[in-house]
N, C-alpha and C positions, 0 to 999 in steps of 0.2 A: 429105283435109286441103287447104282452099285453097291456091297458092302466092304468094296474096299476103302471107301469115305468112313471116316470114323463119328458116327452119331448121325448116321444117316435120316433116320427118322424124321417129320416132320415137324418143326420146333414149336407149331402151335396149334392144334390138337381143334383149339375153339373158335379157329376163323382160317379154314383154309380152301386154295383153290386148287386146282389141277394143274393148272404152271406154277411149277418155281421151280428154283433151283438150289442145291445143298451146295458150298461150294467151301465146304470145311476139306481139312487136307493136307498137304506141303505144300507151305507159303515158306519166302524168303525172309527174313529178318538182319537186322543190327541191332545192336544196344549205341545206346548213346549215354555213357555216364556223365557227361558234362551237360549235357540238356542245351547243347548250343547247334543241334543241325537246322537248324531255324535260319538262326542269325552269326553262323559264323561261316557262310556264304558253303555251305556243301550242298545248300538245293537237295536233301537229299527228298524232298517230297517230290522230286522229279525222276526220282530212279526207277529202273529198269531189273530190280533185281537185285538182291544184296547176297552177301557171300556164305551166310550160314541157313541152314533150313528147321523149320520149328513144325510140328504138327498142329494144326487149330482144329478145334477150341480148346486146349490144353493150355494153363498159361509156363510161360518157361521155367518156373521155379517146378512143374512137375514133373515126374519122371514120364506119362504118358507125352507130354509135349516133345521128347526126344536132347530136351537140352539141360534140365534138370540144375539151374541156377539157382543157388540160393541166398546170395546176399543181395543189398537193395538197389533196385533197376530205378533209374528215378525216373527216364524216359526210353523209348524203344522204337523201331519202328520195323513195321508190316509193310512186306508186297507180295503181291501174285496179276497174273492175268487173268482179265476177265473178256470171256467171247459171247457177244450178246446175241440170242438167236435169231435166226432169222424171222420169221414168222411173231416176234414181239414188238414189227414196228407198227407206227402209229401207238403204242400204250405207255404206257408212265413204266417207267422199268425202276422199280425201288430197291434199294442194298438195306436189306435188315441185318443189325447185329442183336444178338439175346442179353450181350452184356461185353462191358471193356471195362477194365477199371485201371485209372479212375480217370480219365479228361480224357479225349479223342478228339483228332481232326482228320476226317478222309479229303483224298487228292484221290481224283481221277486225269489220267496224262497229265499232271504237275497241277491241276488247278481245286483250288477248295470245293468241294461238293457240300460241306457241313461238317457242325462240329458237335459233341455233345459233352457234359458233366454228370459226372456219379457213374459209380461202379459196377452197379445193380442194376438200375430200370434196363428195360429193353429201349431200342430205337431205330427209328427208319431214316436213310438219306434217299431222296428223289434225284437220281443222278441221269433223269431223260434228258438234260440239256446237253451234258456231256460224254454218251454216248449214240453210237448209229448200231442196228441192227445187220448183225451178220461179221461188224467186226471185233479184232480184238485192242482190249484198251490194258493200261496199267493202274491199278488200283494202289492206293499205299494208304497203309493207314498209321499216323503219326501218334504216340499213347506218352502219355505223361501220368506220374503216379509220384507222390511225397508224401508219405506220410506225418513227416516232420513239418512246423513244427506243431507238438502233442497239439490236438484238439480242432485241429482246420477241417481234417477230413474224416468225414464216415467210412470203416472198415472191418468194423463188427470184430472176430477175434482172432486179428490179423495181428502177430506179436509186432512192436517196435523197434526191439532187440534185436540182436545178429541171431541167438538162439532162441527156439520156444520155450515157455517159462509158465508154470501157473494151468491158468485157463485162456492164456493167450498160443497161438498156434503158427503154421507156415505162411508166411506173406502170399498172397499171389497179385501180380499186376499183368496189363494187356487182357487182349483176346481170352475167354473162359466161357464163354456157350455159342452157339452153330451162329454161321452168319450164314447168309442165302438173300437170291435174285429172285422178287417175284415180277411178271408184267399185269399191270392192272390196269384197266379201261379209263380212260378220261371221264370222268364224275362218276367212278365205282366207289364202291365200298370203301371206308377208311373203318369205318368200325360199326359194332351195336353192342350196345348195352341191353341184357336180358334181364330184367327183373321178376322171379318167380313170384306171384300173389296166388296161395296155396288157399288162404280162405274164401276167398272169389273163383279158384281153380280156372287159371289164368297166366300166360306170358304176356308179359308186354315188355314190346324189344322197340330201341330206339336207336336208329341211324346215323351216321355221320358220312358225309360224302365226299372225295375228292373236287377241288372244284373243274366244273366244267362239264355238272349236270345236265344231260340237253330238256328242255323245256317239253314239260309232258310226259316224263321217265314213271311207271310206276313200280312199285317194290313189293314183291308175292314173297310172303312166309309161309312152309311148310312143316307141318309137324309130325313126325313119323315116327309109328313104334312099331320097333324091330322091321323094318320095310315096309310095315303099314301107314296110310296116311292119314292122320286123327284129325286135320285138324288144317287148315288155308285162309289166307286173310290178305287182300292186297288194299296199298293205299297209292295217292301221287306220292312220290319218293320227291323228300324233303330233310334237308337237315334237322335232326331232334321231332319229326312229326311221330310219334309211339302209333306202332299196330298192334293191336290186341288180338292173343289170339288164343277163344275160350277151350278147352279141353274138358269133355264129358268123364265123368267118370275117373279122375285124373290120378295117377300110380306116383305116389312121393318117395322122393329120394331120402335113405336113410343108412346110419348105418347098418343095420339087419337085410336093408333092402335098396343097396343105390342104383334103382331105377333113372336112366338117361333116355330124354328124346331124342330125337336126333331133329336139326332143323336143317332147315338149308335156305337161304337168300337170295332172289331172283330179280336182277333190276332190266326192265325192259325198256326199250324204246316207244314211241307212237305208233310203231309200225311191228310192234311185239318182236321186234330184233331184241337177243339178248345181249345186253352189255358186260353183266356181271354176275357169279354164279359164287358164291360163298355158301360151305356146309360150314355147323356148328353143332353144338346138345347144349342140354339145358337141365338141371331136375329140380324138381319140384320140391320145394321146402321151406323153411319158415323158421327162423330167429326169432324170439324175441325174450325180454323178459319183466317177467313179474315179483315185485316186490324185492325179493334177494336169492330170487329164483332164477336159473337160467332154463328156458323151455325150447326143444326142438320140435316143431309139426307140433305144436301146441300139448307137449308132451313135456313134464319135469328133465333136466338132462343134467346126470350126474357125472364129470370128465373125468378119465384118467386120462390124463395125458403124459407123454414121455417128451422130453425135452431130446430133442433132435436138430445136429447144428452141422451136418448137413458137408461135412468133412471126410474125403479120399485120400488112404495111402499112396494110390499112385495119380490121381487127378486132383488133389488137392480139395478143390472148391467145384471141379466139372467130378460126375458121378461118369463114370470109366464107358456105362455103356445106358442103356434105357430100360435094359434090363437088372442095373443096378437100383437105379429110383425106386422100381415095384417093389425089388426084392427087401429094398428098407423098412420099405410100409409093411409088408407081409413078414418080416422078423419082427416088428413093431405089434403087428396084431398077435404072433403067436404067444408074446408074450404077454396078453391080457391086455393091452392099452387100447381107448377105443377112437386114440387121437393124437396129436403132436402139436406141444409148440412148438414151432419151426425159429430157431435159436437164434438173430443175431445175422442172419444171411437172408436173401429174398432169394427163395427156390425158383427153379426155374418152370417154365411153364406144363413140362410135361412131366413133374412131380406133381404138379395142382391137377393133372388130368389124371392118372392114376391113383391119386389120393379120391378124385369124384368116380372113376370107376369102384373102385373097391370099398368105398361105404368110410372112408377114415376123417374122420374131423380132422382140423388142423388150426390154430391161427398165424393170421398172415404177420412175421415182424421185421423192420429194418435195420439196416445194420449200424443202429445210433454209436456202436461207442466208437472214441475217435473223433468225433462231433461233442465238441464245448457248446450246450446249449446258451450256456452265457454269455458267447460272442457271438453277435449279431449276423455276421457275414457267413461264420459257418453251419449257424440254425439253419437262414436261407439256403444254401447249397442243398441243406436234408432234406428241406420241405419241399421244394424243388424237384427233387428226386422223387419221394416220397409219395407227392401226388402221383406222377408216372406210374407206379408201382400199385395204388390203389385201382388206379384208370384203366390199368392190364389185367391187373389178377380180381376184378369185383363182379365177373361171372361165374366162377366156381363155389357151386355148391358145399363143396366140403368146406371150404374156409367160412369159422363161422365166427371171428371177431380178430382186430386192427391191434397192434404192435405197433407204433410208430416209434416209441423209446421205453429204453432198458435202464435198470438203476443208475439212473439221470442225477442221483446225489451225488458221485463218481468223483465229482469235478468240485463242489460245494466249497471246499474250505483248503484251495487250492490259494487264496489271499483275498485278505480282506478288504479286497477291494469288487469281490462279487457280485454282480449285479442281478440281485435275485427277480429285479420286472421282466429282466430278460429272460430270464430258465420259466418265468410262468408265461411269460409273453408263446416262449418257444411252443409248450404244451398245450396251450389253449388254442394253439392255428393248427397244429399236428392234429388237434380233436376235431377239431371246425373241419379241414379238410376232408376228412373221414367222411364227417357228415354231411357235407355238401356233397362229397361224389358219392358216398354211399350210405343213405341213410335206414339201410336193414338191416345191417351188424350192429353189435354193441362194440363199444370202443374204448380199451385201455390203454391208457395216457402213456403210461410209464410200469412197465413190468417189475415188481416189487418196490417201487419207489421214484420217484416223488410224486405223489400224486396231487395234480393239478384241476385236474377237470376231464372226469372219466365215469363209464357207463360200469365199468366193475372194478373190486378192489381186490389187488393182488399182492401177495406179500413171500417174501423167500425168509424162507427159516432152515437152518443146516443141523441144528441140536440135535447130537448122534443118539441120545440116549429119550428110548420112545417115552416115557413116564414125563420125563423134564419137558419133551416135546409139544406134550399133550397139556402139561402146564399152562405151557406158553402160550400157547392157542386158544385155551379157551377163558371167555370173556370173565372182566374182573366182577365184582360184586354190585358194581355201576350198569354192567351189561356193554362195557366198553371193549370191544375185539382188539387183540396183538398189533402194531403197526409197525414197522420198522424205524420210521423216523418222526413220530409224532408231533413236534416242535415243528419240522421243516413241510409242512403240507396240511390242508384244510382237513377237518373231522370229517368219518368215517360217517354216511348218511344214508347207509343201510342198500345198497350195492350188493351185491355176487358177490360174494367170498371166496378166493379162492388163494390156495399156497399153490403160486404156480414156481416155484424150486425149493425143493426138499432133498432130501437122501444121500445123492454124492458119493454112496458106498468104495471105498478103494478097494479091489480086488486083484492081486495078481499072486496066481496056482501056482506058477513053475517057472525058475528062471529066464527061460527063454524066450515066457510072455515080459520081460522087462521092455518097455519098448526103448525108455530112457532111462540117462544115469540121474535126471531129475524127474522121476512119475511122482505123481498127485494126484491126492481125491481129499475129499472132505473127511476131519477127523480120524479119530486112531483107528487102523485099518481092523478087521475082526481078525481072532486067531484061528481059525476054522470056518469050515464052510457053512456048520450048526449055526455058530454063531452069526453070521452073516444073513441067513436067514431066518433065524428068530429075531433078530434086530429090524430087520426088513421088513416084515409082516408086524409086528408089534407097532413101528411107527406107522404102517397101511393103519392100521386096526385103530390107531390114535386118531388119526383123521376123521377115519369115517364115523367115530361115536360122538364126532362135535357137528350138531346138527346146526349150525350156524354156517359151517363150510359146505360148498358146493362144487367143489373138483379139485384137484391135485395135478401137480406135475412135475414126476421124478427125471431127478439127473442121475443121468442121463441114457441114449439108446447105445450109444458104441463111445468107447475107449476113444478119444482123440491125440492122437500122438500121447505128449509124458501123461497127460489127465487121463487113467487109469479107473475109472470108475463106474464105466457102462454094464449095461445088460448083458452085454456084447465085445469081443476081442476090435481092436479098430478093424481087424481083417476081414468083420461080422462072423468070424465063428464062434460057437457056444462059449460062453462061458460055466453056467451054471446047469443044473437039471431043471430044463425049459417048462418040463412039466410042473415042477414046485415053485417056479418065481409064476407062470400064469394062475395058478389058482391063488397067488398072494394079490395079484391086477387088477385077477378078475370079481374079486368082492365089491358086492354094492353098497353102498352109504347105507347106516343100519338106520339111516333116519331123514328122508329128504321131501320131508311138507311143506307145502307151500304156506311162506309167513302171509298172517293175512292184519 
């Protein structure tokens, strides 16, 4: 792949083939601020090219996209050509995008190919009907994005304002992760689900097929470490038929040690013609928990985790290059964390493969706020989404529990005319979903609040002052734990405990780390660096002497725009002596037995 494509790389790491095609780059665009190129007869979903040029996957409010717009796009639209190669006829020729936000409808030579909803999930259009091999066509893709009015749509911390404010940040709408051409066989691979069973030492992967499987096809699974083959299993290839396939001796993935298979997928014919060749990895590992424990590989796991939300100075929402994604995790790790909650955004796919190369926990969360769970229509839209988003990212080993919403009381006493069956209704299918498509992660409902119906109990407390912190936290004389909203959510029934946001530190050394004339962090900034770090460690130190809690998670990894209170400058350079904030990280809970 040239690198004069920008994010050339492969955009999915855990299902890929040997054709396809990158086809990020200079595309054409218009804005359309009236939202009328539809129906006020400009046909422009017929066009042949428009007059300004944008770089994709950048969206245009970034500086990398080249047009660096910042007020609200409410609708847009994308072209470029597409030349489909020669040698892809006879096979399904699909157009994947990684992500659009937030509505999309593609046109190939003026005609609708498909359309999709939500900002985040990935998606494929099957545009074999509307193209021939060897020529070229005109692609346009038509983006619509309103934020307004509050609460319809999911956007995580996408400001509403003209300016950013708070812990709300730069809008981005359209195109924001790679799109690409793959050609794929007539009844190949649409997907597999890989389920690690670490105490059977075992994969079992389950198929999904394009239709127009030929009768008698079967499906050979290969397991290979580092080029060796461990491991072979074939069955008749079926939709949802699981191959098992047992590994002697089997090496688990962890963080100390994140061992990956590699597999690869072989769909043949009657006549051992191959139809379909998909590599993949897989590691080996195992969730679960006990009591108000949480255990990796059957092992107590105590998290620190760093709240990471996954925001570029100059790509906004797209990370600049592939070598920025690593480099997040590997600032993340040197500063003692042994993990990430992924903040408020759905990272993209080759974040979740470098998070399982390099051993880093993470949980996977969406971008609820924005989303009124109390109206009905815009729950649906989430959940909707939301499933996508499970269904994508429920083979990586590092992600080891569900996010589907973030302090969900938000919205509560916006009028009293609330419908609170609806905010439980919302939470209780966002948990249901989880579990029906993945039932080996634990699942929380609502990050710090409201809790509905959920596998652990998380709670955000910001009290600057470690003594008062420590207060707070630990349980009253009843044996009752801290909850945020006690009245508005069922009792506390002995779940994981975990503060997953704390800290917030404001820091900024030298004027010309101002980034804004409005920066913010939690509470009164320290007057020194001493203090900053005695304050810092003191609350670490609170934590981990209440053996009731079972992981943490500090705001935050980097500076984002005015919120000023990262590890890290937003640019990720140093902020502090990296050496004395890891040894603050890297202490273990001075107390993590399992309740029996």
């Amino acid at each position: 792949m040239s690198m004069s494509i920008p994010r050339p790389e492969h955009p999915r790491p855990q299902f890929m083939r040997d054709s396809w095609k990158n086809i990020n780059g200079e595309w054409s665009y218009t804005f359309d601020f009236g939202d009328s190129g539809i129906h006020a007869g400009r046909e422009l979903f017929k066009s042949q090219g428009f007059d300004n040029k944008i770089t994709v996957p950048f969206c245009p409010e970034s500086s990398l996209s080249g047009v660096g717009y910042k007020d609200f796009i409410p609708a847009m639209w994308y072209h470029r050509t597409l030349k489909i190669p020669q040698d892809w006829a006879g096979k399904l020729i699909l157009l994947h995008f990684g992500a659009v936000d937030y509505e999309s409808e593609i046109f190939i030579d003026g005609q609708s190919a498909g359309f999709h909803y939500g900002g985040n999930s990935s998606f494929t259009v099957d545009i074999t009907r509307l193209v021939q091999a060897g020529k070229e066509h005109h692609l346009v893709v038509h983006v619509r994005d309103n934020p307004r009015p509050e609460g319809s749509q999911a956007m995580g911390k996408q400001c509403i304002d003209f300016k950013s404010r708070g812990c709300f940040y730069s809008r981005i709408t359209g195109i924001w992760q790679t799109v690409w051409l793959e050609p794929v066989a007539r009844g190949g691979l649409k997907s597999v689900h890989t389920v690690a069973d670490l105490d059977n030492s075992r994969f079992i992967c389950t198929p999904d097929f394009y239709a127009g499987l030929p009768r008698g096809s079967r499906l050979c699974a290969i397991v290979r470490d580092n080029g060796t083959e461990v491991c072979r299993a074939e069955i008749f290839a079926m939709d949802n038929a699981p191959i098992t396939l047992n590994i002697k001796q089997a090496k688990n993935w962890s963080p100390e040690s994140p061992f990956l298979y590699d597999l690869e997928f072989v769909l043949s014919d009657t006549a051992g013609y191959i139809l379909d060749r998909v590599t993949s990895y897989a590691g080996m590992r195992k969730i679960h928990i006990e009591g108000n424990r949480f255990f990796l590989n059957n092992q107590p796991l105590y998290q620190r985790l760093v709240l990471d939300q996954g925001f570029y100075p100059d790509g906004i929402w797209t990370a600049p290059s592939d070598e920025a994604l690593r480099h997040d995790i590997e600032l993340s790790m040197k500063a003692g964390f042994n993990g990430a909650r992924l903040h408020q955004k759905v990272f993209e796919e080759r974040f979740h493969y470098w998070a399982d190369k390099l051993g880093y926990l993470t949980w996977g969360e969406y971008c609820s706020w924005g989303c009124d769970p109390f109206q009905p229509a815009a729950a649906g839209k989430m959940l909707a989404e939301w499933r996508e988003v499970v269904l994508r990212d429920r083979n990586h080993p590092s992600i080891i529990a569900w996010t589907p919403w973030n302090e969900s009381l938000y919205t509560m006493y916006l009028g009293s005319d609330r419908n609170v069956k609806e905010h439980k209704r919302a939470h209780h299918e966002a948990y249901d979903i989880c579990k029906a498509l993945d039932p080996t992660r634990p699942v929380n409902d609502a990050s710090g609040y409201v809790h509905r119906r959920t596998d652990l109990w998380t709670v955000h407390q910001y009290e600057q002052n470690p003594q008062k912190l420590k207060e707070i936290l630990t349980p009253d004389a009843d044996g009752k734990v801290f909850r945020n909203y006690p009245k508005d959510e069922y009792e506390y029934t002995g779940q994981p405990y975990l503060l997953d946001e704390f800290g917030g530190i404001k820091w900024i050394e030298k004027t010309e780390q101002v980034f804004a004339d409005n920066s913010w962090g939690y509470g009164e900034s320290p007057r020194t660096l001493e203090e900053l770090y005695s304050r810092l460690e003191e609350q670490v130190d609170a934590i981990l002497s209440l053996d009731h809690i079972c992981g943490y998670c500090y705001t935050q990894l980097t500076d984002v725009e005015q919120e000023q209170n990262g590890i890290y400058n937003y640019d990720r350079s140093e902020k502090f002596d990296m050496n004395h904030i890891a040894r603050i990280f890297s202490k273990t809970a001075l107390s993590v037995s399992v309740a029996t």
